[in-house]
VMD Tcl script that builds the backbone (N, CA, C; Angstrom):
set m [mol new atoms 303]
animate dup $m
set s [atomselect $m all]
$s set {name element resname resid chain x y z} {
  {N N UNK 1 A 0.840 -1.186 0.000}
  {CA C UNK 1 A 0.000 0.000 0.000}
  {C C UNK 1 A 0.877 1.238 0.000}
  {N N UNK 2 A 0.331 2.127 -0.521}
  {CA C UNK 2 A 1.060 3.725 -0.694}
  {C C UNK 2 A 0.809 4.374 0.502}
  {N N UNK 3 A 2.072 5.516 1.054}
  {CA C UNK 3 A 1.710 6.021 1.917}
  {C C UNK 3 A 1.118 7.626 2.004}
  {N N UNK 4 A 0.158 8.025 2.208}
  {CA C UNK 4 A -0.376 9.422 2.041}
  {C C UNK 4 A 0.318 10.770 2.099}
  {N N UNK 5 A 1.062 11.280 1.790}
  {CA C UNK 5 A 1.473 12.411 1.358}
  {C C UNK 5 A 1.223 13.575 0.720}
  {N N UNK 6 A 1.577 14.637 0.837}
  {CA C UNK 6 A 0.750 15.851 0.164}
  {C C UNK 6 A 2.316 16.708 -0.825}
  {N N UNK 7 A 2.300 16.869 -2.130}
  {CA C UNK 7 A 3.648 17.867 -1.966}
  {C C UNK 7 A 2.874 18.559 -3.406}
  {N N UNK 8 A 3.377 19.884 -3.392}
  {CA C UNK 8 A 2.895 20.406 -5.032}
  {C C UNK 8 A 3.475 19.393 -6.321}
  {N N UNK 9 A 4.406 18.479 -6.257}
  {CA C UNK 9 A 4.004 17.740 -7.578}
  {C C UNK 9 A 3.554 16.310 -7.329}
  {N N UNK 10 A 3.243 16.187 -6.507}
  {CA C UNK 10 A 2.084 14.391 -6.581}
  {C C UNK 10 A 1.744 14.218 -5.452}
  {N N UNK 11 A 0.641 14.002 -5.365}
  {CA C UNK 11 A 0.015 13.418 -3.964}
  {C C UNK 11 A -0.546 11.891 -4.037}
  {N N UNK 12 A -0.469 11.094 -3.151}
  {CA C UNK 12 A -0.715 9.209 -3.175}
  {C C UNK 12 A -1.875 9.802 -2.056}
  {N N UNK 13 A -2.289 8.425 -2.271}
  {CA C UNK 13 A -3.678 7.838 -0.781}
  {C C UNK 13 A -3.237 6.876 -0.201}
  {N N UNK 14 A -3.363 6.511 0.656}
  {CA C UNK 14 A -3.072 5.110 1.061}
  {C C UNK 14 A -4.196 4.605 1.624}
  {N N UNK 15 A -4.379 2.978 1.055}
  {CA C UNK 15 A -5.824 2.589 1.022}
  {C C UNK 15 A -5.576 1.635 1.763}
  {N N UNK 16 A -6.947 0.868 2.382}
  {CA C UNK 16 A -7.474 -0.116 3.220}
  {C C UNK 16 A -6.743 -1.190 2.501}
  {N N UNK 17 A -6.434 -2.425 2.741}
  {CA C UNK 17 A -5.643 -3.316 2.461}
  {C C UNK 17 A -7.388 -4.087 1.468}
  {N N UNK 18 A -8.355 -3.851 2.489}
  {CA C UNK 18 A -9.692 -4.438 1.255}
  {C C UNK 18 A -9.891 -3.599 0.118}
  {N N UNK 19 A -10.017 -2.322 0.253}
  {CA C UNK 19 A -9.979 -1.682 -0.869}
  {C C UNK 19 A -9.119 -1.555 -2.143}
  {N N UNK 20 A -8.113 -1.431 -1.481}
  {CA C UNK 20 A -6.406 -2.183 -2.674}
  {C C UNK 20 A -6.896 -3.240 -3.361}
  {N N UNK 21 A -7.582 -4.721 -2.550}
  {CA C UNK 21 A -7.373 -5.594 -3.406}
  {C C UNK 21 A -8.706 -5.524 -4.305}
  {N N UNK 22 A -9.999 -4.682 -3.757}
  {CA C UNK 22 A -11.162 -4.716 -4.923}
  {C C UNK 22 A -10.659 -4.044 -6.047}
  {N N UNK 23 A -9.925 -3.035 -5.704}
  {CA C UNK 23 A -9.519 -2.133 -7.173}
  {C C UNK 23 A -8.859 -2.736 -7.923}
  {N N UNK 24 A -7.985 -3.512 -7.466}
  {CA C UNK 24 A -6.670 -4.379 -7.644}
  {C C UNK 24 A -7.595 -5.821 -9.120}
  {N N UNK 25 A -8.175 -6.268 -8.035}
  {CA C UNK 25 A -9.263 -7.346 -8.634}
  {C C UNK 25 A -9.719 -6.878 -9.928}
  {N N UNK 26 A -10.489 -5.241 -9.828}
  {CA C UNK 26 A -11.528 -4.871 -10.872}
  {C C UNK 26 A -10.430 -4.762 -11.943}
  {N N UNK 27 A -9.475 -3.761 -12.025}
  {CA C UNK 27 A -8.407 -3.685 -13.348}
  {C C UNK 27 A -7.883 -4.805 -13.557}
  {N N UNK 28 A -7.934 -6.672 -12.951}
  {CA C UNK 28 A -6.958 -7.017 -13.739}
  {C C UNK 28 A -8.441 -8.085 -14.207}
  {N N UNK 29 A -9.628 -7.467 -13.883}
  {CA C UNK 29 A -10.451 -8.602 -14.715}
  {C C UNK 29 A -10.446 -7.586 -16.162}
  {N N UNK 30 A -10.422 -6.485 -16.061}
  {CA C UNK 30 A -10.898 -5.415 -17.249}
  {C C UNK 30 A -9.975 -5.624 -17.493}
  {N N UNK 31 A -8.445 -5.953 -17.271}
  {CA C UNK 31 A -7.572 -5.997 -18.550}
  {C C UNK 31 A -7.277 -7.383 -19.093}
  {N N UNK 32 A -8.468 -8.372 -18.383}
  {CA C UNK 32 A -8.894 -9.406 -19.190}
  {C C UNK 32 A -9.506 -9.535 -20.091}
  {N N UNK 33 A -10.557 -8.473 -19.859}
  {CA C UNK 33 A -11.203 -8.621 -21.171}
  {C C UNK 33 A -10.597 -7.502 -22.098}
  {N N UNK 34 A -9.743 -6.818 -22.147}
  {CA C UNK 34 A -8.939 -6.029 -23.199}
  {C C UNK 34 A -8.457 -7.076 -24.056}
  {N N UNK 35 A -7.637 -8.167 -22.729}
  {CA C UNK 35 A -6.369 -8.948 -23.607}
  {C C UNK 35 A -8.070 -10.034 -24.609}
  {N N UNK 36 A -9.044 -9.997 -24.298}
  {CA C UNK 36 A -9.891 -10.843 -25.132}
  {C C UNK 36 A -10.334 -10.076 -26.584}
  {N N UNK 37 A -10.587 -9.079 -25.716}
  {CA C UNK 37 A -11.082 -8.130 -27.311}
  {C C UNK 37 A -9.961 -8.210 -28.096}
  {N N UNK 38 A -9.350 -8.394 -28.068}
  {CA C UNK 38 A -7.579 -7.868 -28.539}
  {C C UNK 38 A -7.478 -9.498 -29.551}
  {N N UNK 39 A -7.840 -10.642 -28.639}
  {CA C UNK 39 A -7.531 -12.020 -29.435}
  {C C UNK 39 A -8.577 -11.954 -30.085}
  {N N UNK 40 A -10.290 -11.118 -29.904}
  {CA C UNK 40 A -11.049 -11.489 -31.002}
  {C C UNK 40 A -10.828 -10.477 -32.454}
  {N N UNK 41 A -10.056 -9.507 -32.160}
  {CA C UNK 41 A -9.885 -8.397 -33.035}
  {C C UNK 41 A -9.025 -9.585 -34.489}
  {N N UNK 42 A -7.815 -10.448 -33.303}
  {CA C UNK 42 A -6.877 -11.130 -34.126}
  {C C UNK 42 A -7.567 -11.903 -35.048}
  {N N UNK 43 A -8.370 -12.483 -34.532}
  {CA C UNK 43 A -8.999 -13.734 -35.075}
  {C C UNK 43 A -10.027 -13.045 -36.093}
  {N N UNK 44 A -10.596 -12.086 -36.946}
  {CA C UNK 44 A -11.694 -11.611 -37.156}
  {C C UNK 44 A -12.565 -12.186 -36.922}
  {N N UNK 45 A -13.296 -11.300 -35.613}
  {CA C UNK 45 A -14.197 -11.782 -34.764}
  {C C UNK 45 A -14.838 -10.968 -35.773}
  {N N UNK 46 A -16.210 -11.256 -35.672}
  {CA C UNK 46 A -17.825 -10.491 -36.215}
  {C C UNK 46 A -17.872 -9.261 -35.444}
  {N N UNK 47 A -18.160 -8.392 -36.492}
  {CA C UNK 47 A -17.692 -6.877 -35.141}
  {C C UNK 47 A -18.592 -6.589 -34.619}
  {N N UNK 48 A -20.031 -7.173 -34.317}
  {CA C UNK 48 A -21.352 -7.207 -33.271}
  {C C UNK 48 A -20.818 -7.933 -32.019}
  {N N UNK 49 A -19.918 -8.935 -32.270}
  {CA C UNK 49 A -19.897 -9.542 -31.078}
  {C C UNK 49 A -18.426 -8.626 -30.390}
  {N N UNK 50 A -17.532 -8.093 -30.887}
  {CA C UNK 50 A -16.692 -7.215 -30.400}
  {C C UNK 50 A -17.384 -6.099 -29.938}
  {N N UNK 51 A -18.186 -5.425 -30.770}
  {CA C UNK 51 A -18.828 -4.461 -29.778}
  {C C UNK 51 A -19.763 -4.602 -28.343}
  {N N UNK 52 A -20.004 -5.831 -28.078}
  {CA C UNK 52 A -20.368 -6.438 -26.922}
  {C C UNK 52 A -19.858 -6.538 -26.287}
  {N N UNK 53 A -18.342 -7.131 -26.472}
  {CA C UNK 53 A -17.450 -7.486 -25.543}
  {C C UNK 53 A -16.924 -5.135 -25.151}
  {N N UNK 54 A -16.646 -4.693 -26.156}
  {CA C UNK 54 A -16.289 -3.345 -25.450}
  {C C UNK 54 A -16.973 -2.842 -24.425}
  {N N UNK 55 A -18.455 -2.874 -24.983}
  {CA C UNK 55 A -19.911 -2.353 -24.125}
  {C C UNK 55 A -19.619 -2.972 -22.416}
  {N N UNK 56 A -18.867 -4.358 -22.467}
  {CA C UNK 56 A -18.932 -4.831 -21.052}
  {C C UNK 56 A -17.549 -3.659 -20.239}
  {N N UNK 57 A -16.327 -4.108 -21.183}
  {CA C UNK 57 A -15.254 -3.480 -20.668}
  {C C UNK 57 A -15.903 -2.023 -20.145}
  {N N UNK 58 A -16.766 -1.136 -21.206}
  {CA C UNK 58 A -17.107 0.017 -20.702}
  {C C UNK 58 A -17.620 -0.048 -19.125}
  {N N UNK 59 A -18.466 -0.889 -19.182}
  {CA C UNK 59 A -19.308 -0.776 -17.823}
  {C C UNK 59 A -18.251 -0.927 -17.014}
  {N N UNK 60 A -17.118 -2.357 -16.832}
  {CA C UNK 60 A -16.423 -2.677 -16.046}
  {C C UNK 60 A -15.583 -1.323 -15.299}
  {N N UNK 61 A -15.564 -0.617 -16.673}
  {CA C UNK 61 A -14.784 1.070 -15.875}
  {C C UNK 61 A -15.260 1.537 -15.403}
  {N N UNK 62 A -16.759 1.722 -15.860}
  {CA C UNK 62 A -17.691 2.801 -15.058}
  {C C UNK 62 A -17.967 2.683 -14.037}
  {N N UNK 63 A -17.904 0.918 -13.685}
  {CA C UNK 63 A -18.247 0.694 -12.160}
  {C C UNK 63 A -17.037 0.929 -11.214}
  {N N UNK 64 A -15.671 0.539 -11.909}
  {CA C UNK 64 A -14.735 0.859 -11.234}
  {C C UNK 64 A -14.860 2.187 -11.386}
  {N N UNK 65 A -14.809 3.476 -11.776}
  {CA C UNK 65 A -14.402 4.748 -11.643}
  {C C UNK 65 A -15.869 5.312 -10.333}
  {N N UNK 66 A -16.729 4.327 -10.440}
  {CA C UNK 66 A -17.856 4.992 -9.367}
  {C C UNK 66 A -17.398 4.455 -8.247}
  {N N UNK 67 A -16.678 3.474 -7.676}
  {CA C UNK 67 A -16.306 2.426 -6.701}
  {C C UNK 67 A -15.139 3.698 -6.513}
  {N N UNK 68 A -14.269 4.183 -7.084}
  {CA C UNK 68 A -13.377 4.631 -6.427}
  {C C UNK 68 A -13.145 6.053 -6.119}
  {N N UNK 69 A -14.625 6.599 -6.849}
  {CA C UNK 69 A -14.850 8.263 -6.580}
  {C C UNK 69 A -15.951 7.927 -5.216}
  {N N UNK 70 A -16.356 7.059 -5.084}
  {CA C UNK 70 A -16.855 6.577 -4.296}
  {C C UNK 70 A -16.252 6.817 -2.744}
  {N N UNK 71 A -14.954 6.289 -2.412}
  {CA C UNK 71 A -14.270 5.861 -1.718}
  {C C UNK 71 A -13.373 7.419 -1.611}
  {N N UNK 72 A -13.186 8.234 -2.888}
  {CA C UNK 72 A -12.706 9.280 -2.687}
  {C C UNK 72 A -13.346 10.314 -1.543}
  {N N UNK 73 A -14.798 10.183 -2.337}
  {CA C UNK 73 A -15.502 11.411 -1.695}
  {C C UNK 73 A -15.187 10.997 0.020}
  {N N UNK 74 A -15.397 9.699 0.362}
  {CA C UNK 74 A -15.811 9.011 1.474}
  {C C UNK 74 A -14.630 9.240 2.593}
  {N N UNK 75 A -13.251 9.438 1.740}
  {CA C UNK 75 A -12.081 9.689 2.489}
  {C C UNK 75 A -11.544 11.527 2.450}
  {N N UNK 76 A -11.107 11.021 1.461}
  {CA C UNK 76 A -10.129 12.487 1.124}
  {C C UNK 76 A -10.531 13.674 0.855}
  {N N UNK 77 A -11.894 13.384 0.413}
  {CA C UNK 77 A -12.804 15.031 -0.281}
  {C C UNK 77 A -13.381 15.109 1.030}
  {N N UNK 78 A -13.845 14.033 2.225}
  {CA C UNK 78 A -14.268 14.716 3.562}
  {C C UNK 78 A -13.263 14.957 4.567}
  {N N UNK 79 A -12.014 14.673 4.092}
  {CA C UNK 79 A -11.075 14.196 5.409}
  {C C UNK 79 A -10.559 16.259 4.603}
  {N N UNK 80 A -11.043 16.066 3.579}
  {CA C UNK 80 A -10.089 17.929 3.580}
  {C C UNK 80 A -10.868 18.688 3.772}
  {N N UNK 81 A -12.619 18.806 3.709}
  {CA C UNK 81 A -12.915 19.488 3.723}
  {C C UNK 81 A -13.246 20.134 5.124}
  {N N UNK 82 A -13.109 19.027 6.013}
  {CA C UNK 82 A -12.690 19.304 7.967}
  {C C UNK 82 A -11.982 20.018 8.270}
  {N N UNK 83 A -10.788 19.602 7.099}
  {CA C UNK 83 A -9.748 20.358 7.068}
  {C C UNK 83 A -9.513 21.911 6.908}
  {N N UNK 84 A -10.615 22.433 6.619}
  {CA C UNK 84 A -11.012 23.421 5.956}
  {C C UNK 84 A -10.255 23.788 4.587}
  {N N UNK 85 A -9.949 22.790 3.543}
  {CA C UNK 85 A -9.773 23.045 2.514}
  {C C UNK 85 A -10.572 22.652 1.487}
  {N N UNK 86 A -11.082 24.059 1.128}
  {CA C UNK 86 A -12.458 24.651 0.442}
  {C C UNK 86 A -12.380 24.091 -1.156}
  {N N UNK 87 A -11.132 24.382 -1.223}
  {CA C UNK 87 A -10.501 24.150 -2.985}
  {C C UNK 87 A -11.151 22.409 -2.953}
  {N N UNK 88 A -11.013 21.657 -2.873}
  {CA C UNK 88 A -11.522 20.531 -2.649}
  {C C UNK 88 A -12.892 20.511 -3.056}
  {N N UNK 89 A -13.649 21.068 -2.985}
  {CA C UNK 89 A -15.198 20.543 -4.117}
  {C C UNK 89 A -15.120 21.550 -5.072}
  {N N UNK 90 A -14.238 22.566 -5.289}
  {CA C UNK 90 A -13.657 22.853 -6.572}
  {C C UNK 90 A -13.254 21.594 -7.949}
  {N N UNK 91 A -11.912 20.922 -7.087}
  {CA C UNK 91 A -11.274 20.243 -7.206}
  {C C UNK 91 A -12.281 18.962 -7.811}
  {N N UNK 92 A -13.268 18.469 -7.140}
  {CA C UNK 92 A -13.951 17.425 -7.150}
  {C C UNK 92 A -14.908 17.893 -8.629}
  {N N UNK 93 A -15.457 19.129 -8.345}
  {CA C UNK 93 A -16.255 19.318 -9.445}
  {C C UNK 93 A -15.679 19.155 -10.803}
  {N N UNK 94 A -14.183 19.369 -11.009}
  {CA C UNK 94 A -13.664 19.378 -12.188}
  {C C UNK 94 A -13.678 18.429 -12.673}
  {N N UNK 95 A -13.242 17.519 -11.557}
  {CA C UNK 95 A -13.025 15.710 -11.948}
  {C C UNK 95 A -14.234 15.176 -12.414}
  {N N UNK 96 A -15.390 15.557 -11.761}
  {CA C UNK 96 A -17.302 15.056 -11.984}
  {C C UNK 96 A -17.303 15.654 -13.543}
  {N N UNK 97 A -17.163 16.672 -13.902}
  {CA C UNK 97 A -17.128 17.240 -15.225}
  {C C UNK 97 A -16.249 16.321 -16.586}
  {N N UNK 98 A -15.436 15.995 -15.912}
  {CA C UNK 98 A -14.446 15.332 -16.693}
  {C C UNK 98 A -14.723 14.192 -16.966}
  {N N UNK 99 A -15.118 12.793 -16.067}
  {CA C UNK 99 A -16.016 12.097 -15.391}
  {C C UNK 99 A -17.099 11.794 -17.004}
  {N N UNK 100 A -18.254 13.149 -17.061}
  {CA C UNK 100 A -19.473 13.080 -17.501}
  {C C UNK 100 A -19.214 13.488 -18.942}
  {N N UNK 101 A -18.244 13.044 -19.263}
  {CA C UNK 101 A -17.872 13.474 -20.899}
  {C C UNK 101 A -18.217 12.768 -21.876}
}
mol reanalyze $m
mol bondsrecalc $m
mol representation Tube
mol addrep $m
């Protein structure tokens, strides 16, 4: 696990040893199904059934990127804003914007 730090060029989190391994889990099933799309691309797969297989990968992100803005808001966007650092749902809003593209 990473340890939490703050400096003007990079900041880490350091996560729950359960949370590490769900995130951990979710990217290496989604870059299972990359490495699949990838062997049906080889093989000329029928491109209905490749676009199925993307449509899943999509979701697989979306659920991971909600699982871990999830966990953001839950830690770091409340643990600063105690903090009284305001910039922080600044900060958050940009990412939600970015997010909804």
């Amino acid at each position: 696990m990473k340890q939490e730090t703050e400096c003007a060029c990079h900041r880490t989190k350091e996560r729950t040893e359960q949370e590490y391994k769900d995130l951990i889990h979710r990217l290496n099933r989604i870059e299972g199904q990359i490495r699949g799309i990838k062997g049906m691309v080889e093989k000329d797969a029928y491109c209905t059934d490749i676009l199925i297989q993307v449509s899943a990968v999509t979701a697989a992100l979306n659920s991971f990127n909600r699982v871990l803005l999830e966990n953001h808001i839950k830690t770091c966007v409340t643990r600063n804003i105690k903090e009284g650092k305001e910039e922080t749902v600044d900060e958050l809003l940009v990412t939600l914007q970015k997010l909804m593209k």
